[in-house]
SEROVO-119654 format. One record per residue (C-alpha): chain; y negated, x negated, z. Coordinates in Angstrom, 1 decimal, m for minus. Layout:
N
NODE   chaine        Y        X        Z
NODE        A        Y        X        Z
...
//
This chain:
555
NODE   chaine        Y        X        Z
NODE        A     72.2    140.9   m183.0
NODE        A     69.2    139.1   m183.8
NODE        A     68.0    136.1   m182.4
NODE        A     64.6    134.8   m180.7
NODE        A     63.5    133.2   m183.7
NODE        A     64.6    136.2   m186.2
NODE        A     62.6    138.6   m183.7
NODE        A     59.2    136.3   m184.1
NODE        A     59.0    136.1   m187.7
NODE        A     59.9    139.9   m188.0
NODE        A     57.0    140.8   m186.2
NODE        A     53.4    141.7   m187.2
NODE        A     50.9    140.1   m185.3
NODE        A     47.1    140.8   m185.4
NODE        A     44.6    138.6   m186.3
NODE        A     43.4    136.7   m183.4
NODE        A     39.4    137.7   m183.4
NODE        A     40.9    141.5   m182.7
NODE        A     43.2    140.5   m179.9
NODE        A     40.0    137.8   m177.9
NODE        A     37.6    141.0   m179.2
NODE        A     39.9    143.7   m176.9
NODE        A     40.3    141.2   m173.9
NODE        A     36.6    141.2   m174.1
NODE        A     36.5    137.3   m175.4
NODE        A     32.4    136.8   m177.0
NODE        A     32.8    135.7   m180.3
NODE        A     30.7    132.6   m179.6
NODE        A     33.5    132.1   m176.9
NODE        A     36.4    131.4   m179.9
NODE        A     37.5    128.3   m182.0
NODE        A     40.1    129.9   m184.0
NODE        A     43.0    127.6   m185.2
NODE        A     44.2    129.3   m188.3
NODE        A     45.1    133.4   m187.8
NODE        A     46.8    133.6   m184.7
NODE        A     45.6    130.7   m182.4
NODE        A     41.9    130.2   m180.9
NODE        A     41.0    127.9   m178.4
NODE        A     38.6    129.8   m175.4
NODE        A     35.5    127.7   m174.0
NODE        A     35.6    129.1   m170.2
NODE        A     31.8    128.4   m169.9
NODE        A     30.9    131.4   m172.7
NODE        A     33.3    133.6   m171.0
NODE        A     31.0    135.8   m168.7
NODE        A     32.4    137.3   m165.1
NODE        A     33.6    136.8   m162.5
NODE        A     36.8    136.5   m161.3
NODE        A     38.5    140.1   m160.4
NODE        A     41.6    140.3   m161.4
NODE        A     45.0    140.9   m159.5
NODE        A     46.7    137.6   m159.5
NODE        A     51.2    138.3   m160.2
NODE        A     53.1    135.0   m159.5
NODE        A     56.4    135.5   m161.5
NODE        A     59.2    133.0   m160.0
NODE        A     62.9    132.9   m160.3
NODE        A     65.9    132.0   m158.6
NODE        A     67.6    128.5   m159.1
NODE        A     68.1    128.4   m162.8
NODE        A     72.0    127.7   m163.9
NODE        A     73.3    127.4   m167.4
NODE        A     73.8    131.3   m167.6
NODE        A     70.2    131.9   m167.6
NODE        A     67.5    134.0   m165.7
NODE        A     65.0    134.9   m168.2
NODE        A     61.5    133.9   m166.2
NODE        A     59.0    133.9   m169.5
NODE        A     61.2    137.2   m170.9
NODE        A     60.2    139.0   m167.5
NODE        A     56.9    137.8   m167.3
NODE        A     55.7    138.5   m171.0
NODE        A     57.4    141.6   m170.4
NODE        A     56.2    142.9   m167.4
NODE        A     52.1    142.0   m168.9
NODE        A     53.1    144.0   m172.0
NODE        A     54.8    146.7   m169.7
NODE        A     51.2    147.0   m167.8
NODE        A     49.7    147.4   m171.1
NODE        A     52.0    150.5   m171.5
NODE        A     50.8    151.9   m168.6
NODE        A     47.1    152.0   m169.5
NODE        A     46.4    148.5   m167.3
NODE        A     44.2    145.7   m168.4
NODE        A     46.3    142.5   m168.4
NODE        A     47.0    139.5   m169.8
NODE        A     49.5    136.5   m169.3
NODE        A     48.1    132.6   m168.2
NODE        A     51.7    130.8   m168.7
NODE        A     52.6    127.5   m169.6
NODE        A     52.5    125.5   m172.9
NODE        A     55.9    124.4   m173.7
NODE        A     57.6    120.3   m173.8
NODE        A     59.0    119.5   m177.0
NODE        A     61.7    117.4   m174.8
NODE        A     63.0    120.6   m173.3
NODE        A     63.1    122.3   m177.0
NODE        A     64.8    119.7   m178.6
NODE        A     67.7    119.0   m175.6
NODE        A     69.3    122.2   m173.9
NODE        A     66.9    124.5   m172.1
NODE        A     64.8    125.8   m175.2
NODE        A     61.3    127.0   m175.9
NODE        A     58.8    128.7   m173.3
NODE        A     57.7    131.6   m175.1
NODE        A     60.1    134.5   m173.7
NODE        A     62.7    135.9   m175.7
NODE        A     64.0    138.8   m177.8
NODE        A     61.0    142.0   m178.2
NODE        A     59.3    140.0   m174.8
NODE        A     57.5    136.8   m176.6
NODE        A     54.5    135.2   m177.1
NODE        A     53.6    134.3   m181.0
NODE        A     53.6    132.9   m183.1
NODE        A     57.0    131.5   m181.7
NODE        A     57.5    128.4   m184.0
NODE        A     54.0    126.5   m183.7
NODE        A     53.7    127.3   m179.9
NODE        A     57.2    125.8   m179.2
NODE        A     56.2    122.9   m181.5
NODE        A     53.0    121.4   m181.5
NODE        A     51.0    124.0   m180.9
NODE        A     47.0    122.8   m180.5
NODE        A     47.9    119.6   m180.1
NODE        A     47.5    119.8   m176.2
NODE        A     50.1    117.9   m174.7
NODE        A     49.7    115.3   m177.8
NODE        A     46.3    114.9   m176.9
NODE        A     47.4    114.1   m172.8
NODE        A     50.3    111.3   m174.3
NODE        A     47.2    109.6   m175.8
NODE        A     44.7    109.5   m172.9
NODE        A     48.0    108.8   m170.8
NODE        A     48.8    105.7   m173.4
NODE        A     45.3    104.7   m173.9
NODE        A     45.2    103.9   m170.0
NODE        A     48.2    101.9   m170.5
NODE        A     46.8     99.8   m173.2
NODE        A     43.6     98.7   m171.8
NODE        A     45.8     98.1   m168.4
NODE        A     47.7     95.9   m170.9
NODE        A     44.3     94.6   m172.8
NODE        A     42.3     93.9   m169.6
NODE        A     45.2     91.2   m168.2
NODE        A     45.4     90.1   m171.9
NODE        A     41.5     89.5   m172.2
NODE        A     41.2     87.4   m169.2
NODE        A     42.0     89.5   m166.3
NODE        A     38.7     90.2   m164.6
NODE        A     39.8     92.0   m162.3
NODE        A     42.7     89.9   m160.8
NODE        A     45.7     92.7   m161.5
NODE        A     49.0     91.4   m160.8
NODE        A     51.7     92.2   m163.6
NODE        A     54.2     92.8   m161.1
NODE        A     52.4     95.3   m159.6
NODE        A     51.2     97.9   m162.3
NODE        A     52.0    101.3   m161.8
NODE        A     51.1    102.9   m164.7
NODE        A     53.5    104.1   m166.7
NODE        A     53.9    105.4   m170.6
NODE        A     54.4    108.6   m171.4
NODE        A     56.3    110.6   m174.4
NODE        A     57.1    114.4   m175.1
NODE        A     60.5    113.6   m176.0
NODE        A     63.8    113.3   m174.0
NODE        A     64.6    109.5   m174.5
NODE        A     66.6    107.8   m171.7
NODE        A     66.3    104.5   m173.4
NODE        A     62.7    104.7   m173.0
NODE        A     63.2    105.2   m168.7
NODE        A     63.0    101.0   m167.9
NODE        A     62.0     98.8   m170.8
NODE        A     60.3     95.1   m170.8
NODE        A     57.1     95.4   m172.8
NODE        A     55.1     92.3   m173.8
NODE        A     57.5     90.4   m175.5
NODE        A     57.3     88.2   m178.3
NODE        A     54.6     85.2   m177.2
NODE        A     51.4     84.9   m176.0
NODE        A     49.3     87.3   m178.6
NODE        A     51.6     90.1   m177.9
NODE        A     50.9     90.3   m173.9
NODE        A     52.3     89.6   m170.9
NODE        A     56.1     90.3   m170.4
NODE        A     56.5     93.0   m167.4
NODE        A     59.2     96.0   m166.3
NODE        A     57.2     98.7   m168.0
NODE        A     58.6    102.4   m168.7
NODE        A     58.3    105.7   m170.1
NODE        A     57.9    109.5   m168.3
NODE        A     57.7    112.8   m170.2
NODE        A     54.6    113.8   m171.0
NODE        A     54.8    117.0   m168.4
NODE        A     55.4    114.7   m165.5
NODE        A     52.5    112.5   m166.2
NODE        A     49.5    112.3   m163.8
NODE        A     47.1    112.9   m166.5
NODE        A     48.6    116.6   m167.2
NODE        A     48.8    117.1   m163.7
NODE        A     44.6    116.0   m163.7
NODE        A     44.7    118.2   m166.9
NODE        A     45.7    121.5   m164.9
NODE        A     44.2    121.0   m161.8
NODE        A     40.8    120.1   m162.6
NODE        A     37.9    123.0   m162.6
NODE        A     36.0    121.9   m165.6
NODE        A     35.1    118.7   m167.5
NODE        A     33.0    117.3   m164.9
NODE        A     35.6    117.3   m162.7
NODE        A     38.2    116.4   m165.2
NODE        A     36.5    113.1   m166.1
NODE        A     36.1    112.7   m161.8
NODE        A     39.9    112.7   m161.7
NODE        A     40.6    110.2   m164.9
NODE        A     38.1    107.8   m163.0
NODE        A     40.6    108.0   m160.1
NODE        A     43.9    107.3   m161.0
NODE        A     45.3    104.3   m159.8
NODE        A     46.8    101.8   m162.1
NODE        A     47.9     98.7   m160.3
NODE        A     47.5     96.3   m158.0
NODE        A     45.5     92.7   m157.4
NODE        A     46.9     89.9   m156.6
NODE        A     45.7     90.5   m153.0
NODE        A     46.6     93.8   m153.4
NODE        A     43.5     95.9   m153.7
NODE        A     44.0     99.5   m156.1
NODE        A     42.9     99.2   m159.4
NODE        A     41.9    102.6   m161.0
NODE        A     40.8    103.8   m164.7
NODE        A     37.2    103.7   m163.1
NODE        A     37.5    100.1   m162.7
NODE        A     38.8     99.8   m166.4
NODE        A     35.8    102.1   m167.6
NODE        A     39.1    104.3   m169.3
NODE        A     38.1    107.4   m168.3
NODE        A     35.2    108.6   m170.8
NODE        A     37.6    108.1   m173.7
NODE        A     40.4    109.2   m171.7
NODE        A     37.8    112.5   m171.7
NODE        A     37.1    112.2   m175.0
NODE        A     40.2    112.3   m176.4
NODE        A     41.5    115.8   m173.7
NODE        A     37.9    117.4   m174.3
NODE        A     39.1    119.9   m176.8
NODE        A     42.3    120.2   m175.3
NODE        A     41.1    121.2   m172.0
NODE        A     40.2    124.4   m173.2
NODE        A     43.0    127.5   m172.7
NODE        A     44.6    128.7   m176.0
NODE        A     44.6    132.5   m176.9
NODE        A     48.1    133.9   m178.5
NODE        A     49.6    137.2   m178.2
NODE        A     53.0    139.1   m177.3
NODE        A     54.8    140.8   m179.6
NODE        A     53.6    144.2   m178.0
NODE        A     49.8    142.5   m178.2
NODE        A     48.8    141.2   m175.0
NODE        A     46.9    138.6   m174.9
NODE        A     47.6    135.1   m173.4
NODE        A     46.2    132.0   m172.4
NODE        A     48.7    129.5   m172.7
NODE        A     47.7    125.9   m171.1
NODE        A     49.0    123.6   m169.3
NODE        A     52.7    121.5   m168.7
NODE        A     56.0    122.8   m167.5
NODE        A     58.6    121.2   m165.4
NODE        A     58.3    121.8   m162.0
NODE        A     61.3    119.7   m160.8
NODE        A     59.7    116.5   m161.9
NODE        A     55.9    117.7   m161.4
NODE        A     53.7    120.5   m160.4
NODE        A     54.6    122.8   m163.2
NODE        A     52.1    125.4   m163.3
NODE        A     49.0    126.6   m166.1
NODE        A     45.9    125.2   m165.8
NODE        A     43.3    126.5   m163.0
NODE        A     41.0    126.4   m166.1
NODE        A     43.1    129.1   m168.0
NODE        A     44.5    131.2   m164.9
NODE        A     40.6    131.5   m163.5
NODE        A     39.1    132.5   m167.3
NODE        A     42.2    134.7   m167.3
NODE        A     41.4    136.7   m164.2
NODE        A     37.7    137.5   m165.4
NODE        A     39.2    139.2   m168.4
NODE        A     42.1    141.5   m167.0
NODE        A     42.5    143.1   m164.3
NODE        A     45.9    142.1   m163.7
NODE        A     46.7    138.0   m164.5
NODE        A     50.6    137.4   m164.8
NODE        A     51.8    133.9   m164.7
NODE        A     54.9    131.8   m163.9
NODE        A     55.4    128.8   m162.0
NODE        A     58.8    126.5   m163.5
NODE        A     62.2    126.5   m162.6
NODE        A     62.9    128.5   m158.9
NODE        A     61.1    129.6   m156.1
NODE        A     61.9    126.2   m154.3
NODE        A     60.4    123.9   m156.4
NODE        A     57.5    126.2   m158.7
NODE        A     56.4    128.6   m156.4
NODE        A     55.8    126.3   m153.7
NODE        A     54.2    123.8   m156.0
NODE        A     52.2    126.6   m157.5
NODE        A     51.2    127.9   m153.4
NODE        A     51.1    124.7   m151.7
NODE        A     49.4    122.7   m154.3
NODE        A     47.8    124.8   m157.1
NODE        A     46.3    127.4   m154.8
NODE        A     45.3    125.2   m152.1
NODE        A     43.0    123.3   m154.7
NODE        A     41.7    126.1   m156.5
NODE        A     41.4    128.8   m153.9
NODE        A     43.4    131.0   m155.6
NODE        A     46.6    132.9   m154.0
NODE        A     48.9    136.1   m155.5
NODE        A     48.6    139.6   m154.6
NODE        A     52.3    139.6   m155.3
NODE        A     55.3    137.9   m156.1
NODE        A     58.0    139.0   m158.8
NODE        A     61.6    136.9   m158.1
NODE        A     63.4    137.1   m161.5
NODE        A     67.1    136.7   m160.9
NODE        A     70.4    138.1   m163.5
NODE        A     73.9    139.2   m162.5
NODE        A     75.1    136.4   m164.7
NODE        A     73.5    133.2   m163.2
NODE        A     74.2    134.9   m159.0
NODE        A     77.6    135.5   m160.7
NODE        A     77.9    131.4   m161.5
NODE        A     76.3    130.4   m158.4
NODE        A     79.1    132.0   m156.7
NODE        A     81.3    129.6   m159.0
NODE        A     81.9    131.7   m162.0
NODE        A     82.7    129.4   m164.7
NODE        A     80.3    130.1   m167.3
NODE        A     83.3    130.8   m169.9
NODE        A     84.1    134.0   m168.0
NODE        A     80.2    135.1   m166.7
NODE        A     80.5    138.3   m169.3
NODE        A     83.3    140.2   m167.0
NODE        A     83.2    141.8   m164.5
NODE        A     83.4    139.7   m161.4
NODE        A     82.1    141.0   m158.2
NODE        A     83.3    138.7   m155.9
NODE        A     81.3    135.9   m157.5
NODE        A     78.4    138.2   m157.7
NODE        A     78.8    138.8   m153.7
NODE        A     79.4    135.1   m153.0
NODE        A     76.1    134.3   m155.7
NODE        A     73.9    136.6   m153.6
NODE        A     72.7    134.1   m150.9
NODE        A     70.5    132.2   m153.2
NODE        A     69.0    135.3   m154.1
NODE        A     68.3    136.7   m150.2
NODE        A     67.2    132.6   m149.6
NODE        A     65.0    132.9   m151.9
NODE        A     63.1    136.3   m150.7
NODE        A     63.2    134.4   m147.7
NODE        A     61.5    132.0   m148.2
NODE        A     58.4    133.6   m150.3
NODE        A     58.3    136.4   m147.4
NODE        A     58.5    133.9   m144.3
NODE        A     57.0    130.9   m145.6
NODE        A     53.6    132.4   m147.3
NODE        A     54.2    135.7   m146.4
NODE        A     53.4    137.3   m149.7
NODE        A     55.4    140.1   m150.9
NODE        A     57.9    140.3   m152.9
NODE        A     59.6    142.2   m155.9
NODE        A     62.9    141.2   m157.5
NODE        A     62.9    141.9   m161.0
NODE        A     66.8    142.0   m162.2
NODE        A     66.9    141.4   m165.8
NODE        A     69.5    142.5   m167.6
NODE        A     71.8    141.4   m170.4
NODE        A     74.0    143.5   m172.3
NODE        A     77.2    142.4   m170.2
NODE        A     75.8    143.9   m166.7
NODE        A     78.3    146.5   m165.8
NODE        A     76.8    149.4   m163.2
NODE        A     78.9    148.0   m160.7
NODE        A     77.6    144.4   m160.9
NODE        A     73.7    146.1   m160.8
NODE        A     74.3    148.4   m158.2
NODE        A     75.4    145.6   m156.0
NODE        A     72.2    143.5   m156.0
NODE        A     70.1    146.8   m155.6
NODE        A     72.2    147.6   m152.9
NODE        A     71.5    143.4   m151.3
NODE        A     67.9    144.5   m152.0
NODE        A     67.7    147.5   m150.4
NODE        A     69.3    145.9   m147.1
NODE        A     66.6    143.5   m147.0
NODE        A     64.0    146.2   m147.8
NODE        A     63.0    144.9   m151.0
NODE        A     62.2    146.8   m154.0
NODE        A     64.3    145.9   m156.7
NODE        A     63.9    147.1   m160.6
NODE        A     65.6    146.3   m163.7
NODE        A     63.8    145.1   m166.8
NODE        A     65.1    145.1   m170.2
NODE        A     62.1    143.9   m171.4
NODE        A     64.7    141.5   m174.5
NODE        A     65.6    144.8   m175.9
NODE        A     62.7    147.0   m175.8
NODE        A     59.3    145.0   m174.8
NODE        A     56.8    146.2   m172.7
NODE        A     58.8    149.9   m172.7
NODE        A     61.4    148.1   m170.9
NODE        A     59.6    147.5   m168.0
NODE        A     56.9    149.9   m167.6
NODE        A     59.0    150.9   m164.1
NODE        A     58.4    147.1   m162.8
NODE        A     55.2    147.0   m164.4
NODE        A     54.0    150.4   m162.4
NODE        A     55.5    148.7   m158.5
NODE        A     53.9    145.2   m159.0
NODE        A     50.3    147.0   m160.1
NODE        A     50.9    149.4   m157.0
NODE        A     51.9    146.9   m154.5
NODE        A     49.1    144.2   m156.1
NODE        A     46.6    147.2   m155.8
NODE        A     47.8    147.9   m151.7
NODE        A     47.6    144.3   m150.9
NODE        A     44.3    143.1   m148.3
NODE        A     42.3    139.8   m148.9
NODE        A     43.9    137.6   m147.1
NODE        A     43.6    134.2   m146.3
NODE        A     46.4    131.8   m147.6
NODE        A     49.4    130.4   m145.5
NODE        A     50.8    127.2   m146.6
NODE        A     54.3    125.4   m145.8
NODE        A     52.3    122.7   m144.3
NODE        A     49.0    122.0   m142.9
NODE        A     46.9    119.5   m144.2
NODE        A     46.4    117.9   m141.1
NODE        A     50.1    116.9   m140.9
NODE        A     51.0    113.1   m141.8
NODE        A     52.7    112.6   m145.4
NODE        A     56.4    112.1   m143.5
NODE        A     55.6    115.8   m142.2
NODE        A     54.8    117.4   m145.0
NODE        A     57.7    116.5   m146.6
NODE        A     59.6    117.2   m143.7
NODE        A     58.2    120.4   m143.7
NODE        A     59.1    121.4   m147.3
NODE        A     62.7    120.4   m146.9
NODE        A     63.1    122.3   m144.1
NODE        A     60.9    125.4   m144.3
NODE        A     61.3    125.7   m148.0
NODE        A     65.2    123.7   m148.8
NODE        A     66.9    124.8   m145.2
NODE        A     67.5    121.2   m145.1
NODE        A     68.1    120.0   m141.4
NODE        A     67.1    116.4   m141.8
NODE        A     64.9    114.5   m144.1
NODE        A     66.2    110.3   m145.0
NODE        A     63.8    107.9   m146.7
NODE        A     64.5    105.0   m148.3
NODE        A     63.7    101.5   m147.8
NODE        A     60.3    100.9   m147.9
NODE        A     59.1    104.7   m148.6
NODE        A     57.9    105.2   m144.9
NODE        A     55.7    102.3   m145.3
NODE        A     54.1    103.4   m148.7
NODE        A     53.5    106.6   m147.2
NODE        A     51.7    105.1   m144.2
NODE        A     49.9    102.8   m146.5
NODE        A     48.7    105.7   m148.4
NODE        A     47.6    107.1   m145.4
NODE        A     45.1    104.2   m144.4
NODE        A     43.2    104.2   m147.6
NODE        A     42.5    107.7   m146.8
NODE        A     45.1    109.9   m148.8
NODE        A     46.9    111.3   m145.7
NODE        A     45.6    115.4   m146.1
NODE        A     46.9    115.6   m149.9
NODE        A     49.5    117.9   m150.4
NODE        A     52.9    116.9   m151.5
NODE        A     54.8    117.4   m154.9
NODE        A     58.8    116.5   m154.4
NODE        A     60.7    116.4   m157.5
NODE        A     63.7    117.8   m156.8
NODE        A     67.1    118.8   m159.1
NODE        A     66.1    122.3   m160.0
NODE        A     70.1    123.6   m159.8
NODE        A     69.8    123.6   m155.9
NODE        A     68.0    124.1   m152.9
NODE        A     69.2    120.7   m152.1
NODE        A     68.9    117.4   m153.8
NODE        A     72.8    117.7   m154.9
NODE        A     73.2    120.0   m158.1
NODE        A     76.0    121.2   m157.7
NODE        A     75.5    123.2   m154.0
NODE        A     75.2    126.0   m155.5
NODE        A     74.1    129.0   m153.6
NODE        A     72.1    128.9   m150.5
NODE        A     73.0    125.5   m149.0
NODE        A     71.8    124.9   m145.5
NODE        A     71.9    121.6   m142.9
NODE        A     71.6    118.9   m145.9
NODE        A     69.8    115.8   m145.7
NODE        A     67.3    115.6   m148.2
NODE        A     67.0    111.8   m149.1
NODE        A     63.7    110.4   m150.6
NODE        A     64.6    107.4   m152.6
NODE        A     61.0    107.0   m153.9
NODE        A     56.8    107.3   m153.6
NODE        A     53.9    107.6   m156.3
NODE        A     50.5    108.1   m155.2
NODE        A     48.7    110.6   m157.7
NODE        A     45.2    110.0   m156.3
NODE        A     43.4    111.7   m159.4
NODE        A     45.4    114.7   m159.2
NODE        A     45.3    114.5   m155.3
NODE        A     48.9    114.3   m154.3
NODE        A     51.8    112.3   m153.6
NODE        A     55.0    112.7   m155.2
NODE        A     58.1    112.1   m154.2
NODE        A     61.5    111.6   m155.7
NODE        A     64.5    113.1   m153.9
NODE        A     68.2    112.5   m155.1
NODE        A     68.8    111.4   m158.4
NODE        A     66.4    113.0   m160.3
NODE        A     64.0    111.2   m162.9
NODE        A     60.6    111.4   m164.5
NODE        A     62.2    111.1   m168.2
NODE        A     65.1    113.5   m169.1
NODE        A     67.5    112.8   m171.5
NODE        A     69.2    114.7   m174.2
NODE        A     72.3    116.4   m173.7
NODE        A     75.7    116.0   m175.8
NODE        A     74.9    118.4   m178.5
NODE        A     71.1    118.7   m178.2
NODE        A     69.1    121.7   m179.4
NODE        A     68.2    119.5   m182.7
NODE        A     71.2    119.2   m184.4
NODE        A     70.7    123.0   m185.0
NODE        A     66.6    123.0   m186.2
NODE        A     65.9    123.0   m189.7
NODE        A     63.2    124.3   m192.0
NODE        A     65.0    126.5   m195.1
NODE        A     63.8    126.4   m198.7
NODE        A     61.2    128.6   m198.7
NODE        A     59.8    126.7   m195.4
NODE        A     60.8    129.1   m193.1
NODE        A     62.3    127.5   m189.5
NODE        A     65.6    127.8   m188.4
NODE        A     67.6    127.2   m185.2
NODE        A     64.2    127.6   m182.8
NODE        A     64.9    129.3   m179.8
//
């Protein structure tokens, strides 16, 4: 069988000018970056919005897989079967996550986005061009207490943190500054992925560059000495910053396999940030198609609600429908399958799996009351027994439910998924959003109401001091933003290994950040971190290039 990677480079991609000149994309509208890439400048891109918005979201994610990007590149290319006029707005992928364990973000098998090796790598240069506004900030944070110290920022108390696109635990907690008076001033310092800094989050919620150089100007950096917020206005950081994410702010234009086109923009990892696209690239999007398909990260619990609660309340943009991706194999392991024996049949794990799935439906029908369509997608180990069982937990909750086989056969796979979304899309009224939480609601609520509403948790406990930095946040006038609560992505609680659908947890908040430029306050919950690391036998051992410069091991 071949592999992701094998698929890509065996397939035969049109130039890019013919894909941007069917999506309706002026000329005058395209940067091209080489034969298959262009960058799209939104502001010569005429229209108005009109398309159908499809949110594509999945079930907790578990080492057997689930297949979100495969469904959702497939299900665009299976509306291009049908006649429709669609295209994808997904996310550009981390190198951390290709070089550790979870892979690309392009799809996989005959449902992909191309060309598979440069997106996966460094693409346009996007998220490259967010580690150095992100660093730049950091250095004239550094340079300004260096230089004098104007402005009266107390070491102790900066905030601003490094960023890298690489998994490097050693980088989490560091002391920068070392080494005598001309190298700085010795402080705790530290590093987050590049996906979970503020300035990608800025980077996909802002509505164009005015706006984007609005939001630079307000992130907060540190403190004074009598404690007063210090942001990249103050440091007169956020021109460059906009300098250097000018080019990068517009949306990239690839393709599927099957030819559909795609704006891919924007960071992933929804566990330890927003994880959606960029507004910019979902709103340019939805004045070419008729039918926009995207994906919020990791499940329902963490990217759909970021992508509903956050994304849509900022942009004013909500779905016509909802697509839940789940696979026999991953309900299978959350009903404690061991992953060795996922490819037998095992329908008592499948039964005791099903929970997350039904939580999950739940939640997107009682929470934002959008409708929903469960999109099973299959691998080559399903037995008829295993699939009729979920249609038949589907059917009980009056769910449509269609299989997709969009690996195998592309778009033709899914034409029968593609033809229920468009139908249901097409049936749906204009209606106005309902949220998990109202904005009126103190911070401590909000995140109460997630954890309940959204994790079934039955009790929320904050740490030491978190109650008062929420308050605090509060008085300088940051009580109506929204929340954003990284979270493990294995659960619906902050323990990864409930598995299932656990209910009556405690979800403990250890820690606070206030995102004031991209208008939200984060919160950490159980263990989890804003810099992954790699795993035993990362995904690097196994990339190489080959003699004749072809790479291997990519998938």
């Amino acid at each position: 069988m071949p592999t992701d990677i094998e698929i890509a480079q065996a397939a035969h991609p049109q130039p890019i000018g013919q894909i941007a000149a069917a999506a309706g994309i002026p000329e005058e509208a395209l940067a091209p970056y080489g034969r298959l890439i262009a960058k799209v400048d939104p502001a010569r891109v005429p229209g108005d919005a009109k398309a159908r918005l499809i949110l594509v979201t999945a079930i907790n994610p578990t080492p057997a897989g689930e297949g979100k990007t495969t469904v959702s590149v497939g299900l665009a290319d299976g509306m291009t079967k049908l006649g429709r006029k669609a295209m994808l707005a997904l996310r550009e992928p981390s190198l951390g996550p290709v070089f550790g364990m979870k892979g690309g973000a392009t799809g996989g098998g005959h449902a992909q986005v191309l060309p598979m090796e440069q997106i996966n790598l460094h693409f346009t240069g996007d998220l490259h061009a967010i580690t150095a506004a992100n660093n730049l900030l950091a250095a004239m944070v550094d340079n300004h207490i260096q230089q004098g110290n104007r402005l009266g920022i107390d070491p102790r108390r900066v905030t601003w943190r490094r960023c890298l696109d690489v998994n490097d635990r050693q980088l989490r907690q560091i002391v920068s500054g070392l080494g005598g008076k001309a190298n700085g001033m010795p402080r705790e310092d530290g590093f987050d992925i590049t996906a979970a800094s503020e300035v990608m989050a800025v980077f996909c919620l802002a509505s164009d560059l005015r706006d984007l150089k609005a939001r630079l100007a307000r992130l907060q950096v540190a403190r004074t000495f009598d404690g007063r917020p210090v942001t990249a206005g103050d440091l007169h950081a956020q021109g460059a910053m906009t300098a250097l994410l000018r080019d990068a702010l517009q949306p990239n234009l690839v393709q599927t396999i099957d030819g559909t086109p795609c704006l891919m923009h924007g960071g992933p990892f929804a566990n330890i940030a927003h994880g959606c696209n960029s507004v910019i690239a979902t709103k340019t999007a939805m004045r070419l198609a008729d039918y926009v398909v995207t994906e919020a990260g990791f499940g329902a619990d963490l990217g759909a609600e970021k992508f509903l609660d956050i994304k849509c309340r900022m942009s004013g943009l909500w779905p016509d429908a909802v697509v839940l991706v789940a696979t026999v194999r991953a309900l299978k392991a959350h009903g404690g399958c061991p992953k060795a024996d996922l490819a037998a049949e095992d329908l008592a794990a499948l039964e005791r799996g099903l929970p997350n799935l039904t939580a999950h439906i739940d939640r997107i029908q009682q929470v934002w009351h959008r409708p929903v369509i469960v999109a099973l997608n299959r691998f080559v180990t399903d037995t008829e027994a295993e699939m009729r069982l979920v249609e038949a937990a589907c059917r009980r909750l009056g769910v449509p439910v269609r299989l997709c086989d969009g690996w195998a056969k592309g778009g033709a796979g899914v034409t029968e998924l593609a033809q229920l979304v468009c139908d249901t899309a097409d049936q749906q009224p204009k209606v106005e959003p309902t949220y998990a939480y109202a904005d009126e609601l103190s911070l401590k609520d909000k995140l109460t109401a997630v954890a309940t509403r959204v994790y079934g948790a039955a009790d929320v406990a904050f740490g030491a001091g978190v109650l008062r930095q929420l308050k605090a946040m509060e008085d300088e006038g940051f009580g109506r933003c929204p929340v954003c609560i990284a979270k493990t992505q294995y659960s619906f609680s902050d323990n990864p290994k409930a598995l299932g659908a656990p209910t009556g947890h405690t979800l403990h908040i250890r820690q606070v950040r206030l995102s004031a430029g991209a208008g939200f306050v984060v919160a950490f919950a159980g263990d989890i971190i804003a810099m992954p690391g790699l795993p035993k036998a990362p995904a690097a051992e196994a990339i190489d290039v080959s003699e004749d410069g072809q790479i291997v091991g990519l998938f």
